[in-house]
TORDORO-136737 format. One record per atom (N, C-alpha, C, O): residue number from 0; atom name; x negated, y negated, z negated. Coordinates in steps of 0.05 Angstrom, whole numbers, plus 5000, padded with zeros to 4 digits. Each point is the difference from the previous one (the first is absolute). Layout:
N
<atom><seq>NUM</seq><atom>CA</atom><x>X</x><y>Y</y><z>Z</z></atom>
...
END
This chain:
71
<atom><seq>0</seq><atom>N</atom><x>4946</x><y>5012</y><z>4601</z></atom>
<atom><seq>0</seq><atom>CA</atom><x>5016</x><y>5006</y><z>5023</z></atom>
<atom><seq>0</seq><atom>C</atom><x>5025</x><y>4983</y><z>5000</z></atom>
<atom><seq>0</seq><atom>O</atom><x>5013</x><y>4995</y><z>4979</z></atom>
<atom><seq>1</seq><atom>N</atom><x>4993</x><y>4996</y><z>5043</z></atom>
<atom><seq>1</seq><atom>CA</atom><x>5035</x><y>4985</y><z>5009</z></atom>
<atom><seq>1</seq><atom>C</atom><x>5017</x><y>5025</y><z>4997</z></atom>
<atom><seq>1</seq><atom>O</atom><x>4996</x><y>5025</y><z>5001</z></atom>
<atom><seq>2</seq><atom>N</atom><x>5029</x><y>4954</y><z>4993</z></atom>
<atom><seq>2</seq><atom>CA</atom><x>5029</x><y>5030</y><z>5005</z></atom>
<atom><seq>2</seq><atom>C</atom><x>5007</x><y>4982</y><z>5019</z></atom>
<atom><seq>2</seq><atom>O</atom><x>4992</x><y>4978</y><z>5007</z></atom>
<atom><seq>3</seq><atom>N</atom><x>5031</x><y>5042</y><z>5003</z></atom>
<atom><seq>3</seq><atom>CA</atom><x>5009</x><y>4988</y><z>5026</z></atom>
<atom><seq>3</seq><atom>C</atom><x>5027</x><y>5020</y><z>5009</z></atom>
<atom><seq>3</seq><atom>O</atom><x>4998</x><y>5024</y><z>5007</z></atom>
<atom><seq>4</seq><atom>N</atom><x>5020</x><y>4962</y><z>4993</z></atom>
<atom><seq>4</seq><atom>CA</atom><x>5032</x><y>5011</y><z>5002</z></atom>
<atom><seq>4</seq><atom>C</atom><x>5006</x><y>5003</y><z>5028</z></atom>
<atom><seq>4</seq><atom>O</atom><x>4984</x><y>4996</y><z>5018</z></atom>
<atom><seq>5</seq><atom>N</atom><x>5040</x><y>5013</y><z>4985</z></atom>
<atom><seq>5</seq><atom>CA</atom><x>5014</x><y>5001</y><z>5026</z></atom>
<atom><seq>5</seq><atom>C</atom><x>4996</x><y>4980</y><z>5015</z></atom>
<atom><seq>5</seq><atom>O</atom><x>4987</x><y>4999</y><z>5021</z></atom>
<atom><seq>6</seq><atom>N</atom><x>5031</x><y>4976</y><z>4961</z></atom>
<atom><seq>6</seq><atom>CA</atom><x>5005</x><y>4981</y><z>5015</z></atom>
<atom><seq>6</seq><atom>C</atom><x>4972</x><y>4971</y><z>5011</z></atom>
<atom><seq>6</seq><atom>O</atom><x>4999</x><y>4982</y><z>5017</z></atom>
<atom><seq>7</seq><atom>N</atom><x>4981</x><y>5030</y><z>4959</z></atom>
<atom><seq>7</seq><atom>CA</atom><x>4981</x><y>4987</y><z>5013</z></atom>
<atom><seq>7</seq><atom>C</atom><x>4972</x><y>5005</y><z>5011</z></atom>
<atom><seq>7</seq><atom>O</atom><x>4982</x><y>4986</y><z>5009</z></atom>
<atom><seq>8</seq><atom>N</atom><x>5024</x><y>5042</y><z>4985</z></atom>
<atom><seq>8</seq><atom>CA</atom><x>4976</x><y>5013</y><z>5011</z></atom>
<atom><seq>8</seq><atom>C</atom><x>4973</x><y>5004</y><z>4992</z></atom>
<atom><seq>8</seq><atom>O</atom><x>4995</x><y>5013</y><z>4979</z></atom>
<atom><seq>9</seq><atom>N</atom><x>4983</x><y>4976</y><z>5040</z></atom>
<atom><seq>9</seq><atom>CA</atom><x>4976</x><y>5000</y><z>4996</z></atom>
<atom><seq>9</seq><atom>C</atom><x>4988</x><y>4972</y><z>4989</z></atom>
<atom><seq>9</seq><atom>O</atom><x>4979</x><y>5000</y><z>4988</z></atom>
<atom><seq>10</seq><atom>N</atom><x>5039</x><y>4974</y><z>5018</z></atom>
<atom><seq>10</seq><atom>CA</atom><x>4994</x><y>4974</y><z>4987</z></atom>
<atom><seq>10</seq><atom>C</atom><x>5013</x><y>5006</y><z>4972</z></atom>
<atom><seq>10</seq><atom>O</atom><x>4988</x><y>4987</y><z>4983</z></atom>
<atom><seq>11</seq><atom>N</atom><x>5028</x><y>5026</y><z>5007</z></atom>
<atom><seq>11</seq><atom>CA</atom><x>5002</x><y>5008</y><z>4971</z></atom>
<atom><seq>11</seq><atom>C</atom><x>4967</x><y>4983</y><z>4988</z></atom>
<atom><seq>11</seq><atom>O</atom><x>5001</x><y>4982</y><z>4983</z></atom>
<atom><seq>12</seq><atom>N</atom><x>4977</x><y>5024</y><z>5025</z></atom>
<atom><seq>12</seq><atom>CA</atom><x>4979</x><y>4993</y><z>4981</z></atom>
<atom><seq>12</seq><atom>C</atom><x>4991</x><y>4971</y><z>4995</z></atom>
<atom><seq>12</seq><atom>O</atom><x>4979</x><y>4993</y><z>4988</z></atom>
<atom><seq>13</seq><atom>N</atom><x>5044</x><y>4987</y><z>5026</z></atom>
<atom><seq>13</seq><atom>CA</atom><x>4997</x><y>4967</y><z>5005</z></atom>
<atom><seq>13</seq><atom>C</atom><x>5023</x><y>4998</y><z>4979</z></atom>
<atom><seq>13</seq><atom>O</atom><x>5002</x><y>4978</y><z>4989</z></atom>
<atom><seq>14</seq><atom>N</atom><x>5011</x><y>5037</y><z>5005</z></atom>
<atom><seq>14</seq><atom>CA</atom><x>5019</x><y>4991</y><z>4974</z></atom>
<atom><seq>14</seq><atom>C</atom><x>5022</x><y>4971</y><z>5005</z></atom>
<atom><seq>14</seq><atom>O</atom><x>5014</x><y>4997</y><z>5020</z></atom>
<atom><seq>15</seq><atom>N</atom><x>4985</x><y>4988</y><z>4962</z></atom>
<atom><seq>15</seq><atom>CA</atom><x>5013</x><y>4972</y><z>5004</z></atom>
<atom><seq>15</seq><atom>C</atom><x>4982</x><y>4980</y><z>5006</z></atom>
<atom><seq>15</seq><atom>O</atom><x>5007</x><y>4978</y><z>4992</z></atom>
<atom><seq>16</seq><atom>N</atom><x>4962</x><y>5023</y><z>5022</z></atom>
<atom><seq>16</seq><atom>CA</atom><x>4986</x><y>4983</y><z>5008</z></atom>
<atom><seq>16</seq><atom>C</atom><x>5004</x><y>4994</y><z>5017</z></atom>
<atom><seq>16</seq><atom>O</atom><x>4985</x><y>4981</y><z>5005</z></atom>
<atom><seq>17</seq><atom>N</atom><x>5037</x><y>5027</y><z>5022</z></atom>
<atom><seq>17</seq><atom>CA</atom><x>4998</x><y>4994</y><z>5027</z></atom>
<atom><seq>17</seq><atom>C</atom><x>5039</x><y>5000</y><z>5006</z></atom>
<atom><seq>17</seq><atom>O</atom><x>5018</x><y>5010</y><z>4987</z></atom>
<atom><seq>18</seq><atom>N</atom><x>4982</x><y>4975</y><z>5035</z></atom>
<atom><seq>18</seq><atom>CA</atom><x>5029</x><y>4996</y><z>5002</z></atom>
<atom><seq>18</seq><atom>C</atom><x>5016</x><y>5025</y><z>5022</z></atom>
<atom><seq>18</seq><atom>O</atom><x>4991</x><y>5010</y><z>5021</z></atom>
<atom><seq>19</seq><atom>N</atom><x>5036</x><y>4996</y><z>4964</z></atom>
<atom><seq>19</seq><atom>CA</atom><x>5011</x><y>5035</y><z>5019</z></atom>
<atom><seq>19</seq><atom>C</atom><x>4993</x><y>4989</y><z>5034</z></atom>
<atom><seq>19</seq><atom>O</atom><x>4992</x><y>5019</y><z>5014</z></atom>
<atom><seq>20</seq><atom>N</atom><x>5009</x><y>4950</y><z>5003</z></atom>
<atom><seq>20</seq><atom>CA</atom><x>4993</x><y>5010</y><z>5018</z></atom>
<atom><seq>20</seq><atom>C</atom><x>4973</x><y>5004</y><z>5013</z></atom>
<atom><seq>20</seq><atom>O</atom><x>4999</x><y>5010</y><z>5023</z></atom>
<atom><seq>21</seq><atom>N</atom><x>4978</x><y>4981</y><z>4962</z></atom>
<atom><seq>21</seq><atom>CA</atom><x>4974</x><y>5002</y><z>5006</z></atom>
<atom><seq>21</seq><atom>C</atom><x>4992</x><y>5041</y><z>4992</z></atom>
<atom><seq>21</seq><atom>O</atom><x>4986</x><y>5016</y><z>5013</z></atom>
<atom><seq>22</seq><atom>N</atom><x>5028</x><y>4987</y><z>4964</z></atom>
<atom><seq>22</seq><atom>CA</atom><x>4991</x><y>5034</y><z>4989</z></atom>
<atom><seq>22</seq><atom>C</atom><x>5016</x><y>5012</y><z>5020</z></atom>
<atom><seq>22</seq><atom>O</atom><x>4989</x><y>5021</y><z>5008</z></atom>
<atom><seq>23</seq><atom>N</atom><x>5034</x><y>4973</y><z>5004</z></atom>
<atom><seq>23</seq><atom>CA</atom><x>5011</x><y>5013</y><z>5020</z></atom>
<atom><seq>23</seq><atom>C</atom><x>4985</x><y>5006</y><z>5037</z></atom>
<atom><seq>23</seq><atom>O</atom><x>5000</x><y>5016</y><z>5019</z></atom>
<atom><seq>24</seq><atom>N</atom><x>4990</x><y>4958</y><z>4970</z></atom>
<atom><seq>24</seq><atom>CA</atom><x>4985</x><y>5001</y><z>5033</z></atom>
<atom><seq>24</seq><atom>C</atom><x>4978</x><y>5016</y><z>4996</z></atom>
<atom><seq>24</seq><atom>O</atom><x>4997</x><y>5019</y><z>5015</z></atom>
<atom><seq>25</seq><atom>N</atom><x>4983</x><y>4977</y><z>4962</z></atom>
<atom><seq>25</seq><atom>CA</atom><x>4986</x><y>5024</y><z>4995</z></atom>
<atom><seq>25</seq><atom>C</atom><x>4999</x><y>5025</y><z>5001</z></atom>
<atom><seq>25</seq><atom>O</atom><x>4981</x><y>5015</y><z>5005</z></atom>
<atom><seq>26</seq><atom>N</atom><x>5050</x><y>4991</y><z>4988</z></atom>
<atom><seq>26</seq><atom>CA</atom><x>5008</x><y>5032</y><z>5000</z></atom>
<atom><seq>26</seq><atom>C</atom><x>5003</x><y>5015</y><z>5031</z></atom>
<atom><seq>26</seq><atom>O</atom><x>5001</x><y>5024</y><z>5006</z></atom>
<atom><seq>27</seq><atom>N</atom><x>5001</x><y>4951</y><z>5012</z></atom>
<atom><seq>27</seq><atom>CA</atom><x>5008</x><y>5008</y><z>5029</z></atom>
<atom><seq>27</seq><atom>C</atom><x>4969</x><y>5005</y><z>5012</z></atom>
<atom><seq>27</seq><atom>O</atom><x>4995</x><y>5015</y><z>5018</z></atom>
<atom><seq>28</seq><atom>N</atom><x>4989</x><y>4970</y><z>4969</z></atom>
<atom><seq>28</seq><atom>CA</atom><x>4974</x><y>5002</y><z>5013</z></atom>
<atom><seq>28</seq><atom>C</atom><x>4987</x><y>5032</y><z>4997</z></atom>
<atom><seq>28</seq><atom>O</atom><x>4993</x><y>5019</y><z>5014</z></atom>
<atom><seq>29</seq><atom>N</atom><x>5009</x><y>4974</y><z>4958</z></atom>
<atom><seq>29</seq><atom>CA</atom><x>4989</x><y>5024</y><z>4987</z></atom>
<atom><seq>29</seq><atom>C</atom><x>5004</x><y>5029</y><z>5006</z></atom>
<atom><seq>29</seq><atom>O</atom><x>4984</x><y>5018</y><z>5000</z></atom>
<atom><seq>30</seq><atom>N</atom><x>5040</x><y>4983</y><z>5005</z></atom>
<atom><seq>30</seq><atom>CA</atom><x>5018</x><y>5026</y><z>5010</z></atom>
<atom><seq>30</seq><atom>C</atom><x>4991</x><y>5009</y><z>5028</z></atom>
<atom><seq>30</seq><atom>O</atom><x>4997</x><y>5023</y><z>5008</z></atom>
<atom><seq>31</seq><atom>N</atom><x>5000</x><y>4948</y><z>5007</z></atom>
<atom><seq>31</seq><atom>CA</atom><x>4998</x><y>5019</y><z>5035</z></atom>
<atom><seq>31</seq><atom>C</atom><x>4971</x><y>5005</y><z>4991</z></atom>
<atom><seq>31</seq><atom>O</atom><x>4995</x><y>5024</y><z>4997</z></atom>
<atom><seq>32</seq><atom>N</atom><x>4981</x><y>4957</y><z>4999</z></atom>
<atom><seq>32</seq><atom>CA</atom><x>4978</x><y>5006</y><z>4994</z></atom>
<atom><seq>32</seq><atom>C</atom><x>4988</x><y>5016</y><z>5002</z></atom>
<atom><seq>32</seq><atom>O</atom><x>4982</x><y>5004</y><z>5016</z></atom>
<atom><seq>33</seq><atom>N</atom><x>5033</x><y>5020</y><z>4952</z></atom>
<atom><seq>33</seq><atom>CA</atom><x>4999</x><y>5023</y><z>4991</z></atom>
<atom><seq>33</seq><atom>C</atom><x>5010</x><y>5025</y><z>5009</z></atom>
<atom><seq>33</seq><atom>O</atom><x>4993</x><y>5023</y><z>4995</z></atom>
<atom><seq>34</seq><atom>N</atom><x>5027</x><y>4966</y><z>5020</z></atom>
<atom><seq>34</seq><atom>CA</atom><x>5012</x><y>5031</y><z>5016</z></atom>
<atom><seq>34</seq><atom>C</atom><x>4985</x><y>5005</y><z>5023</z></atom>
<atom><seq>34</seq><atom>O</atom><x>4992</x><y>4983</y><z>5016</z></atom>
<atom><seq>35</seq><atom>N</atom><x>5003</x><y>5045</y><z>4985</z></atom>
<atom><seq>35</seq><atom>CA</atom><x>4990</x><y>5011</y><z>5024</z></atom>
<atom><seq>35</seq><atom>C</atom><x>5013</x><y>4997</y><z>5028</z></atom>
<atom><seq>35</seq><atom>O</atom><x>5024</x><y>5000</y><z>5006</z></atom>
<atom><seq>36</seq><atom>N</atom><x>4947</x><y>4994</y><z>5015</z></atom>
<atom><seq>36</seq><atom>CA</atom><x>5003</x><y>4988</y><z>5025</z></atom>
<atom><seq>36</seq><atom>C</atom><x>4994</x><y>5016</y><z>5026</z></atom>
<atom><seq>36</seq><atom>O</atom><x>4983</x><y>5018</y><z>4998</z></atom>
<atom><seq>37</seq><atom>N</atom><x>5025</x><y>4978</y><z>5020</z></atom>
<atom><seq>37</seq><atom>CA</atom><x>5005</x><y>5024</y><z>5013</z></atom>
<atom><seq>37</seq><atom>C</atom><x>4964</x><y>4988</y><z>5020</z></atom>
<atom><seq>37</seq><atom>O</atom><x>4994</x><y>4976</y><z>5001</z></atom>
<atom><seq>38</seq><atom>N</atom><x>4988</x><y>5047</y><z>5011</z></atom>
<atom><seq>38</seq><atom>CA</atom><x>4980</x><y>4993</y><z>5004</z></atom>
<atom><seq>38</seq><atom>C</atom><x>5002</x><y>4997</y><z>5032</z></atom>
<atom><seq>38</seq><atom>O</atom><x>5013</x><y>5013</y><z>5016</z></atom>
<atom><seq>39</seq><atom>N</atom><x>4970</x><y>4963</y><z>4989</z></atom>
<atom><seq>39</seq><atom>CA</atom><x>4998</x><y>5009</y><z>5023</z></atom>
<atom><seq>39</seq><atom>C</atom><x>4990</x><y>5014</y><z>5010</z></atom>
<atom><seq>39</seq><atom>O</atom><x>5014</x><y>5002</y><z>5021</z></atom>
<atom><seq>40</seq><atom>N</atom><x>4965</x><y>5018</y><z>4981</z></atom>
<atom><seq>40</seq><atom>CA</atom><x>4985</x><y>5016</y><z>5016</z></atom>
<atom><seq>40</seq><atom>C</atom><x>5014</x><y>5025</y><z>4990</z></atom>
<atom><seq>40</seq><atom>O</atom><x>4997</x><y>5016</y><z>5018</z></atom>
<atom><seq>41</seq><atom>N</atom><x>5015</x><y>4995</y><z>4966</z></atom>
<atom><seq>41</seq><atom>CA</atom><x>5009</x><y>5033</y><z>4996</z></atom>
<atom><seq>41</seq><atom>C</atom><x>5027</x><y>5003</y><z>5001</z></atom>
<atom><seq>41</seq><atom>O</atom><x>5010</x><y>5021</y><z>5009</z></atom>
<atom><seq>42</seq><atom>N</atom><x>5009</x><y>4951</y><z>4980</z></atom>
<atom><seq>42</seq><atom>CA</atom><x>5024</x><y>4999</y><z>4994</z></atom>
<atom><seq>42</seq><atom>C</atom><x>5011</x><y>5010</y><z>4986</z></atom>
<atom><seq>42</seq><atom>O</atom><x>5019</x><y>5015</y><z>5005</z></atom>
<atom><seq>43</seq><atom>N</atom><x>4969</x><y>4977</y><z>4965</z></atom>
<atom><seq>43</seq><atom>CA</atom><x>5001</x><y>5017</y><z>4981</z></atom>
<atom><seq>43</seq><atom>C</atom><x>5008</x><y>4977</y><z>4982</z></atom>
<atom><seq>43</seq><atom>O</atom><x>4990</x><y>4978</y><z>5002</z></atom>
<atom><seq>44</seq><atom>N</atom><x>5031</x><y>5029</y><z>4976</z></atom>
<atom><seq>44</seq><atom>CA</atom><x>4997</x><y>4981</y><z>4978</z></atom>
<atom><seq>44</seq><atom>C</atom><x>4987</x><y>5001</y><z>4973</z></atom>
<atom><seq>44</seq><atom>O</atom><x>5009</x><y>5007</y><z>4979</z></atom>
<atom><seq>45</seq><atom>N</atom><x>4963</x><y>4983</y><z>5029</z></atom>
<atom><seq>45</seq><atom>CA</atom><x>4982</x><y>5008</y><z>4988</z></atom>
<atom><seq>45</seq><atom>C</atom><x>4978</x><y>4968</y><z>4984</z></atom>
<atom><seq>45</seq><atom>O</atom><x>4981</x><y>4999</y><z>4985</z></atom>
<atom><seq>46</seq><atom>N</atom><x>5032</x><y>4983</y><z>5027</z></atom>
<atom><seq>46</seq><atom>CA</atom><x>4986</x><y>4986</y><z>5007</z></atom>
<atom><seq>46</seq><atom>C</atom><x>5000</x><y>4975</y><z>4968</z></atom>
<atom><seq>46</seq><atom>O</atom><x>5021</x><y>4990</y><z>4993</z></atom>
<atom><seq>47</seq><atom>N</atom><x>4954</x><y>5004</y><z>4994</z></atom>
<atom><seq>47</seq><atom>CA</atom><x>5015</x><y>4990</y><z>4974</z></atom>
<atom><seq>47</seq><atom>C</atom><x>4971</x><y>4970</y><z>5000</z></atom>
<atom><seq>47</seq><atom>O</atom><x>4980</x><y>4995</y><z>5013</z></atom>
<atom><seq>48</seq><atom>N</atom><x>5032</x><y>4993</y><z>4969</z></atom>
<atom><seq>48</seq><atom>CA</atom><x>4983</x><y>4975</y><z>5000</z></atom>
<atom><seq>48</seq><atom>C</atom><x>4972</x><y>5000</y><z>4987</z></atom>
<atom><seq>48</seq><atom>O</atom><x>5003</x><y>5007</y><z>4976</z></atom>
<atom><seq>49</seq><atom>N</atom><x>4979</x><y>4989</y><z>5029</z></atom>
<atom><seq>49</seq><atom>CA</atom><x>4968</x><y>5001</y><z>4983</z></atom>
<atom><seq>49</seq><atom>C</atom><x>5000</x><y>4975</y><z>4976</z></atom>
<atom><seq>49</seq><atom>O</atom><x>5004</x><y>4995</y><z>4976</z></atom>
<atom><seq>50</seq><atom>N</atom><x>4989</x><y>4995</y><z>5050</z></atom>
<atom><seq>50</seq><atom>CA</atom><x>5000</x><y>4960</y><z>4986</z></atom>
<atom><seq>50</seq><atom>C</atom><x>5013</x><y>4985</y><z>5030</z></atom>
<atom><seq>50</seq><atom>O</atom><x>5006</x><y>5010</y><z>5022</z></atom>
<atom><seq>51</seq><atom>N</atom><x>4994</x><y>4967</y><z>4968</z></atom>
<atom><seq>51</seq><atom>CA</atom><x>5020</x><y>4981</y><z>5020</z></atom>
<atom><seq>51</seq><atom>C</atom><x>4987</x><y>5003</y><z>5023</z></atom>
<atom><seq>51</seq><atom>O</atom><x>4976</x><y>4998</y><z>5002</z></atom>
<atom><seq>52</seq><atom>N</atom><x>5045</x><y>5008</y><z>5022</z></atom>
<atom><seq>52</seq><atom>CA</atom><x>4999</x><y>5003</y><z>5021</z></atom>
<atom><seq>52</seq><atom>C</atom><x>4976</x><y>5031</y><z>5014</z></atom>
<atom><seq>52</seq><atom>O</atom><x>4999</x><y>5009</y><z>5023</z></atom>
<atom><seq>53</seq><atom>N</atom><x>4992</x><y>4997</y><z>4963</z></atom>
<atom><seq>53</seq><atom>CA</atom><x>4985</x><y>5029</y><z>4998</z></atom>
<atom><seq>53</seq><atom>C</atom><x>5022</x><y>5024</y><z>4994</z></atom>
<atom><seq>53</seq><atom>O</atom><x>5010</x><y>5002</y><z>4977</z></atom>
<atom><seq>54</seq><atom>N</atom><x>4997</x><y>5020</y><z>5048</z></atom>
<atom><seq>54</seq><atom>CA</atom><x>5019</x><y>5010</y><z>5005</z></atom>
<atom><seq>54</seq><atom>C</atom><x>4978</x><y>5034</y><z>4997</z></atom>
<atom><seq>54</seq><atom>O</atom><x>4976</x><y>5003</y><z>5004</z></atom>
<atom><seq>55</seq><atom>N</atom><x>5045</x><y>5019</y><z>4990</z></atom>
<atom><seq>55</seq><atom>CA</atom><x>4986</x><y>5029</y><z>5009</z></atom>
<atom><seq>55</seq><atom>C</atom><x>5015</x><y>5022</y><z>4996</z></atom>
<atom><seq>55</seq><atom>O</atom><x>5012</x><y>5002</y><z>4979</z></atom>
<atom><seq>56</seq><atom>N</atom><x>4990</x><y>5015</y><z>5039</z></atom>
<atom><seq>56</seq><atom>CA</atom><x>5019</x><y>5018</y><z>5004</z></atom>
<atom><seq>56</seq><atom>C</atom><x>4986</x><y>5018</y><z>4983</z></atom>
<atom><seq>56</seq><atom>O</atom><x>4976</x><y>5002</y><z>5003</z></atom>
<atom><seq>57</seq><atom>N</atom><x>5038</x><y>5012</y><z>4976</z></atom>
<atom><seq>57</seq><atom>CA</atom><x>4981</x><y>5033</y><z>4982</z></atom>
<atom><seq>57</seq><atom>C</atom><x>5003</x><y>5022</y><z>5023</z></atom>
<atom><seq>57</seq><atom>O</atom><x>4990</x><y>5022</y><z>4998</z></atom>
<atom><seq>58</seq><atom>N</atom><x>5028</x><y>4967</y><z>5025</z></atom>
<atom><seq>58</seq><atom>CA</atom><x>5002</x><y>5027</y><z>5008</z></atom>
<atom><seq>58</seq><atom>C</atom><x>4969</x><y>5010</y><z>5025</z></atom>
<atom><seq>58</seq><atom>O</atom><x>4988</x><y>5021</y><z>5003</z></atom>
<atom><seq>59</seq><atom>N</atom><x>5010</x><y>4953</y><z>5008</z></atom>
<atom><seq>59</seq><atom>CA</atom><x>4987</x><y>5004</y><z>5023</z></atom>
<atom><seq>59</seq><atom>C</atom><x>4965</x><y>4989</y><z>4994</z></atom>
<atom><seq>59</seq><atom>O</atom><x>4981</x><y>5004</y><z>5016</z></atom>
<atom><seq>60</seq><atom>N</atom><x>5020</x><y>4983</y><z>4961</z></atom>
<atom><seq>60</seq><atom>CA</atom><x>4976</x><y>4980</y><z>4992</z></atom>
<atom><seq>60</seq><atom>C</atom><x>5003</x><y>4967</y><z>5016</z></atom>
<atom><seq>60</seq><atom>O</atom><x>4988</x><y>4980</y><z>4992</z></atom>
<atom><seq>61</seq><atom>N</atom><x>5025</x><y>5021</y><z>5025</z></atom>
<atom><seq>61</seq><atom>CA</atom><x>5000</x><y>4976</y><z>5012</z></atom>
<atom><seq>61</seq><atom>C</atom><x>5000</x><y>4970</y><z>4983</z></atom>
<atom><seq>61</seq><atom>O</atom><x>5019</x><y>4999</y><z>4985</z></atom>
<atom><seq>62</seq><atom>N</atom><x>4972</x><y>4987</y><z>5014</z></atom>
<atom><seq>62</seq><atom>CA</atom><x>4988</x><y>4967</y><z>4994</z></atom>
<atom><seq>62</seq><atom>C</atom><x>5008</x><y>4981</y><z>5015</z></atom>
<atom><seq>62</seq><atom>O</atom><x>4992</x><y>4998</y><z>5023</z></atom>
<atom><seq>63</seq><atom>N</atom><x>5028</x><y>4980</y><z>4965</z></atom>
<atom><seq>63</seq><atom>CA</atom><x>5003</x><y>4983</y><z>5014</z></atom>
<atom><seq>63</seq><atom>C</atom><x>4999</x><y>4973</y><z>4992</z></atom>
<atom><seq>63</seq><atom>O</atom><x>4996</x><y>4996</y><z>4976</z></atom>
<atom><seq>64</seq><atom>N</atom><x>5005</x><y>4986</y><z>5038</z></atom>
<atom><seq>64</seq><atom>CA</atom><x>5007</x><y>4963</y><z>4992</z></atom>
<atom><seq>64</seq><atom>C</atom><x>5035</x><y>5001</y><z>5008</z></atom>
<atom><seq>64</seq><atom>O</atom><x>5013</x><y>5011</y><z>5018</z></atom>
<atom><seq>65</seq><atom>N</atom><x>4994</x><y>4975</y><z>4963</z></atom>
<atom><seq>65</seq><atom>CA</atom><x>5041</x><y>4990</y><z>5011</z></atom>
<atom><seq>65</seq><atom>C</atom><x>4997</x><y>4978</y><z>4972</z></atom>
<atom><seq>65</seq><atom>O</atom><x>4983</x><y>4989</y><z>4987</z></atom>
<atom><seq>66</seq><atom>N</atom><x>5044</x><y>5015</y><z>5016</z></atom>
<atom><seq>66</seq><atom>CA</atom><x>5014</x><y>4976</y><z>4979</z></atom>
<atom><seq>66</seq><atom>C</atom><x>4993</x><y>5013</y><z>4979</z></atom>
<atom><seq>66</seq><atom>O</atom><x>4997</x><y>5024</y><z>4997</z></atom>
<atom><seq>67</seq><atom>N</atom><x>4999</x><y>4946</y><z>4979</z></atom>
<atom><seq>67</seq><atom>CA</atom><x>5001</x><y>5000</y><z>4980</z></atom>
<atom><seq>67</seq><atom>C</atom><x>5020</x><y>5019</y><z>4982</z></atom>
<atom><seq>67</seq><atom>O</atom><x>4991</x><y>5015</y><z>4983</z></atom>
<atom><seq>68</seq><atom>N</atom><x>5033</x><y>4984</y><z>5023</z></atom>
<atom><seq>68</seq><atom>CA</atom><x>5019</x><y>5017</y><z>4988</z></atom>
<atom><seq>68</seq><atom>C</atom><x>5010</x><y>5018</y><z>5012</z></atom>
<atom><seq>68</seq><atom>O</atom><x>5010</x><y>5019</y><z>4988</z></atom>
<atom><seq>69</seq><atom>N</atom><x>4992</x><y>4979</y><z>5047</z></atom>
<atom><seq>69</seq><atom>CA</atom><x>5007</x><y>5025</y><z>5009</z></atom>
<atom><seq>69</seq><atom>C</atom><x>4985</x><y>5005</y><z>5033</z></atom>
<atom><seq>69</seq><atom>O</atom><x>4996</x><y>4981</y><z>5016</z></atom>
<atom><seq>70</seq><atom>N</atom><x>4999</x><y>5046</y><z>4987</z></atom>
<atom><seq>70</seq><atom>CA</atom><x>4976</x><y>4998</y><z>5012</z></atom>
<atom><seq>70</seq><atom>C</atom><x>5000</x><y>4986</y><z>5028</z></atom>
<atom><seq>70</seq><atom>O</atom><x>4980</x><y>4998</y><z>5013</z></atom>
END
């Protein structure tokens, strides 16, 4: 397993292999990615990532195509 602090988050697990502003841009990706998205069809924030660009609400079952990182 990575650790991963306040200040760097979830790239915590790239260590000193990558430079603060490439692990930083990462952290911005990663974050909206991961946070729940509001759906279209129920309007619910429900909505979370599968695989890239494959979107689905838990609340309603709905399936979708969007962006890679946010839907």
């Amino acid at each position: 397993m990575y650790s991963h602090t306040k200040k760097v988050g979830s790239t915590g697990r790239y260590g000193s292999r990558m430079g603060t502003r490439m692990r930083s841009a990462i952290r911005k990706i990663e974050d909206e990615s991961k946070s729940p998205h509001k759906c279209p069809e129920c309007g619910r924030e429900r909505v979370k990532r599968r695989v890239a660009g494959i979107w689905r609400c838990s609340s309603c079952g709905l399936e979708f195509a969007g962006g890679a990182y946010m839907p």
